[in-house]
SELUM-130395 format. One record per atom (N, C-alpha, C): residue number from 1; x, y, z; atom name; residue in three letters. Coordinates in steps of 0.05 Angstrom, whole numbers. Layout:
// residues N
(NUM, (X, Y, Z), "CA", "ALA")
...
// end
This chain:
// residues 73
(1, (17, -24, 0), "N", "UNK")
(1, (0, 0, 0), "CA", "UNK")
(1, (18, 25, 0), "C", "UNK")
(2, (24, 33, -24), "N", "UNK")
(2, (43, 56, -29), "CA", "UNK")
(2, (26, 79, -39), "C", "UNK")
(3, (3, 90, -27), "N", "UNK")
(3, (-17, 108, -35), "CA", "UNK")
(3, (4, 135, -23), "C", "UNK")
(4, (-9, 155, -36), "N", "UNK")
(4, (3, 181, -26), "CA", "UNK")
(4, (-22, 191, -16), "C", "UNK")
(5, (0, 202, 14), "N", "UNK")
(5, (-26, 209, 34), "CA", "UNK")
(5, (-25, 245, 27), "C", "UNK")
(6, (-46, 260, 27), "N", "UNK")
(6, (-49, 280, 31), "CA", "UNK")
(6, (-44, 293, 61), "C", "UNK")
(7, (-19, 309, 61), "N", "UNK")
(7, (-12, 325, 85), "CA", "UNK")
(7, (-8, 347, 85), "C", "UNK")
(8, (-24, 367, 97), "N", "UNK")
(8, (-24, 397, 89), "CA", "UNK")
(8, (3, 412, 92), "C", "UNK")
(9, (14, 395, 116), "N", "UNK")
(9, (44, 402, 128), "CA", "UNK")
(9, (68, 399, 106), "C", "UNK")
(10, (58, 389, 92), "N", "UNK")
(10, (85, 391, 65), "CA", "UNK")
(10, (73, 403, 39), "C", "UNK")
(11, (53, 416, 43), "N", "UNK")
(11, (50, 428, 18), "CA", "UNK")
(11, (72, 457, 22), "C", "UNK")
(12, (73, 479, -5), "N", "UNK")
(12, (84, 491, -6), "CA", "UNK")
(12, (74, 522, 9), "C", "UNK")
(13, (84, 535, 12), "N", "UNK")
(13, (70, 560, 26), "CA", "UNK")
(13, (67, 587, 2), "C", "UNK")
(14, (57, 601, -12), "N", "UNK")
(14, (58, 624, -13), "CA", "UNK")
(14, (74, 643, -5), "C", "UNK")
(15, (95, 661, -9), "N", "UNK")
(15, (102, 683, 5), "CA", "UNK")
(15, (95, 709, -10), "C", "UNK")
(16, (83, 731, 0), "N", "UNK")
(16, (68, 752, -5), "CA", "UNK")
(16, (105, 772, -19), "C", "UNK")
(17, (93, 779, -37), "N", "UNK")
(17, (119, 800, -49), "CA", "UNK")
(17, (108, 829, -46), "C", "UNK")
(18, (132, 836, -42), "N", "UNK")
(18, (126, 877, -30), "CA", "UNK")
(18, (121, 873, -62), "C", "UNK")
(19, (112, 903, -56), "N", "UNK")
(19, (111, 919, -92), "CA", "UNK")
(19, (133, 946, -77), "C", "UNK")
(20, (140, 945, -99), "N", "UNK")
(20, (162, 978, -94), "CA", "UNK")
(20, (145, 1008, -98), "C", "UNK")
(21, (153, 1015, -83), "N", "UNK")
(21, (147, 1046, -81), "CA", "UNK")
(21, (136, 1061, -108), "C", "UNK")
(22, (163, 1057, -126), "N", "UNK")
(22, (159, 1068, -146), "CA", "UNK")
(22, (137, 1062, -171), "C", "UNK")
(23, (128, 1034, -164), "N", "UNK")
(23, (109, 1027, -180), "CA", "UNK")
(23, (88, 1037, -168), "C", "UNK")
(24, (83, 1042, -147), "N", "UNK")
(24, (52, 1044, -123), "CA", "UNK")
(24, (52, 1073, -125), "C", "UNK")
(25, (72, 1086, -128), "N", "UNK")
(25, (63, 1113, -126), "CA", "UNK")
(25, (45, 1130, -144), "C", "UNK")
(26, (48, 1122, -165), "N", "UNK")
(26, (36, 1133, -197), "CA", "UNK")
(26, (5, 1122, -186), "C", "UNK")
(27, (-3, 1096, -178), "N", "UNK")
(27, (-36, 1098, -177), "CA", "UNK")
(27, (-44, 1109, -141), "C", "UNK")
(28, (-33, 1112, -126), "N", "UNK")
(28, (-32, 1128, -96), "CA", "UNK")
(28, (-38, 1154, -110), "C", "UNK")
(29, (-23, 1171, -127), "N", "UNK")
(29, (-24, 1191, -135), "CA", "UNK")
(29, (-56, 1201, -155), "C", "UNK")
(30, (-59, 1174, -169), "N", "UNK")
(30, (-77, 1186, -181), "CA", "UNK")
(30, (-108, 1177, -174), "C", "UNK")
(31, (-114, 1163, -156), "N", "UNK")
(31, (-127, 1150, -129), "CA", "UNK")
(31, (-134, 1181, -116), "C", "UNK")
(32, (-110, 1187, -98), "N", "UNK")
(32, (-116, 1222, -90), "CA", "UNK")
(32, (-131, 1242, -105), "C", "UNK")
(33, (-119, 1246, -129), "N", "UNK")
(33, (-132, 1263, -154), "CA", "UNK")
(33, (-168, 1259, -155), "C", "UNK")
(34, (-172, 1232, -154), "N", "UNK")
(34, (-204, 1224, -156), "CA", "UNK")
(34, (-210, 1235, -128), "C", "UNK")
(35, (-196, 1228, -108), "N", "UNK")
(35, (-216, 1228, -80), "CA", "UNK")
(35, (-219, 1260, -88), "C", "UNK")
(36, (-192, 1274, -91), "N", "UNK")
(36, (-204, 1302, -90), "CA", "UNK")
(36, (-218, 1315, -107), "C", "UNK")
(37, (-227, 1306, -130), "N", "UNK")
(37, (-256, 1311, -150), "CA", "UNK")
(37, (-270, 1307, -145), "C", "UNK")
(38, (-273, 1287, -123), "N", "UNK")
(38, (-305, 1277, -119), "CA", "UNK")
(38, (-305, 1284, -91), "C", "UNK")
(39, (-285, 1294, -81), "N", "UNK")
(39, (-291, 1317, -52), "CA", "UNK")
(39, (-305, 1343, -59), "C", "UNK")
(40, (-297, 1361, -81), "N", "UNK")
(40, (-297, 1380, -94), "CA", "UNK")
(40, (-325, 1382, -97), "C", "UNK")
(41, (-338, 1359, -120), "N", "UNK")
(41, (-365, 1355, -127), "CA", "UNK")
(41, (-387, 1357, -117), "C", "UNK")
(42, (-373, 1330, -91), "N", "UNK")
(42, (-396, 1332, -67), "CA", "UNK")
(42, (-397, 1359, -50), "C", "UNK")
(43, (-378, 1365, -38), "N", "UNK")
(43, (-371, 1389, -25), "CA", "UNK")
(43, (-374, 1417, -33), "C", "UNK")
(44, (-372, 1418, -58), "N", "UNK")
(44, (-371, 1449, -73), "CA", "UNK")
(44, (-384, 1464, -91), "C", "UNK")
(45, (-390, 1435, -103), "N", "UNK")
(45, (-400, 1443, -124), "CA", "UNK")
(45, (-429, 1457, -131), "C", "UNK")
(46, (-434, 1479, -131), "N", "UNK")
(46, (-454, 1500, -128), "CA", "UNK")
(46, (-443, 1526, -130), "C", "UNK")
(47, (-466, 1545, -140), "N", "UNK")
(47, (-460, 1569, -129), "CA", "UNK")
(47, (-442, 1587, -146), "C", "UNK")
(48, (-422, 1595, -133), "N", "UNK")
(48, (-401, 1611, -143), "CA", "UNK")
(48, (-372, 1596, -148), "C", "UNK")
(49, (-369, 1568, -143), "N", "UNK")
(49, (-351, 1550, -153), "CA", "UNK")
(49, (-360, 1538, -173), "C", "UNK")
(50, (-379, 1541, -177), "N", "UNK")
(50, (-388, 1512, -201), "CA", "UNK")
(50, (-374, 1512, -229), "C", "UNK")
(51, (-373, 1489, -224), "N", "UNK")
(51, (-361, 1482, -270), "CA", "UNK")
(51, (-382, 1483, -279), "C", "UNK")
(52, (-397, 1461, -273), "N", "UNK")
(52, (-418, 1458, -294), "CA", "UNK")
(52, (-450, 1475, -286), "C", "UNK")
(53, (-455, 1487, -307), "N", "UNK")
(53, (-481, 1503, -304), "CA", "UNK")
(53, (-500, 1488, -299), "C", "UNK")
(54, (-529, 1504, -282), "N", "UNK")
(54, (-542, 1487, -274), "CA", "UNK")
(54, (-544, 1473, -244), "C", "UNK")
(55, (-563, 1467, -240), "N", "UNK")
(55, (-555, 1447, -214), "CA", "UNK")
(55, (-558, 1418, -215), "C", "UNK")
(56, (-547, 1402, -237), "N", "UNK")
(56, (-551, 1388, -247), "CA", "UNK")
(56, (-533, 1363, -226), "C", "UNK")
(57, (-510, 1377, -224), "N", "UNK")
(57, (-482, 1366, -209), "CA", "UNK")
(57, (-500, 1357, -176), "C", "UNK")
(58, (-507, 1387, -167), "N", "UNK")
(58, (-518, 1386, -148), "CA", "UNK")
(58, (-542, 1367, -132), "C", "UNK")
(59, (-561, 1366, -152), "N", "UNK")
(59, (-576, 1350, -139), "CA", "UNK")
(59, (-573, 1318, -144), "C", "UNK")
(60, (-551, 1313, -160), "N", "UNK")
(60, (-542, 1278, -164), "CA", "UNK")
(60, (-530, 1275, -137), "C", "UNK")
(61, (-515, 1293, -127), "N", "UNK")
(61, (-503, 1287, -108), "CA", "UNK")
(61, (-508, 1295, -78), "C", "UNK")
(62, (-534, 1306, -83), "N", "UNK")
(62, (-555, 1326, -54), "CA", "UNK")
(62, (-555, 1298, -23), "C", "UNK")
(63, (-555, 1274, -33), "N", "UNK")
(63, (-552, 1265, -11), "CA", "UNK")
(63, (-527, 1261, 4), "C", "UNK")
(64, (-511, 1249, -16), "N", "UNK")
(64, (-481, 1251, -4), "CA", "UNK")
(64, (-478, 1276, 12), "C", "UNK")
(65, (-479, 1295, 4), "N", "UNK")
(65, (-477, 1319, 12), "CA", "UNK")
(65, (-491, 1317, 50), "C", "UNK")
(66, (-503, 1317, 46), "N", "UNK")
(66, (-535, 1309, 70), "CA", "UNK")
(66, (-507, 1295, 92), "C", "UNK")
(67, (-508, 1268, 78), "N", "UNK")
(67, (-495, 1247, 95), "CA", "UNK")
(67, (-464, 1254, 103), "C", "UNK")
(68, (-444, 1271, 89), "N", "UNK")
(68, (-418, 1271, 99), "CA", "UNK")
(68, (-424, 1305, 115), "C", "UNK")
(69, (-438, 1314, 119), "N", "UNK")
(69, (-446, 1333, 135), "CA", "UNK")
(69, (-438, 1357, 118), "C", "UNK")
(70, (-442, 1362, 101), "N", "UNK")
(70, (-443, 1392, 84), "CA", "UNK")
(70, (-462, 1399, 74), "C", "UNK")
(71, (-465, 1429, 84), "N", "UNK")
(71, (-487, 1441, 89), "CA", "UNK")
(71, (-500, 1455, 51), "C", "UNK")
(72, (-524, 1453, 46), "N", "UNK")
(72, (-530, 1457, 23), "CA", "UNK")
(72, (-557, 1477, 14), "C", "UNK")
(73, (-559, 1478, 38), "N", "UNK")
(73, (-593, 1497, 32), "CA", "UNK")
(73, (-606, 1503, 73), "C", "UNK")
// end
């Protein structure tokens, strides 16, 4: 009886690899860029900042607004 036994203890392990800085930084960077457009949007957009005419911006985003606590009316 020369069956092969299954033993978890000899299987092989995984080891997790860093990523380098220099590759992570270009999407970290442009990751930020979004959060802060869509800080902007939710946060600002109205009024006497606005890009886009209209309150078009505004009311897609009237609840967010509501919910991260910025005041709108």
């Amino acid at each position: 009886m020369n069956e092969a036994i299954f033993d978890p203890a000899n299987q092989p392990v995984a080891q997790p690899t860093p990523i380098p800085l220099r590759e992570l930084l270009p999407w970290v960077v442009f990751g930020g860029l979004l959060l802060l457009l869509a800080l902007y949007f939710v946060g600002a957009e109205q009024g006497a900042t606005s890009l886009v005419p209209g309150m078009y911006v505004h009311e897609f985003v009237h609840d967010g607004r509501h919910l991260l606590g910025f005041p709108c009316h």
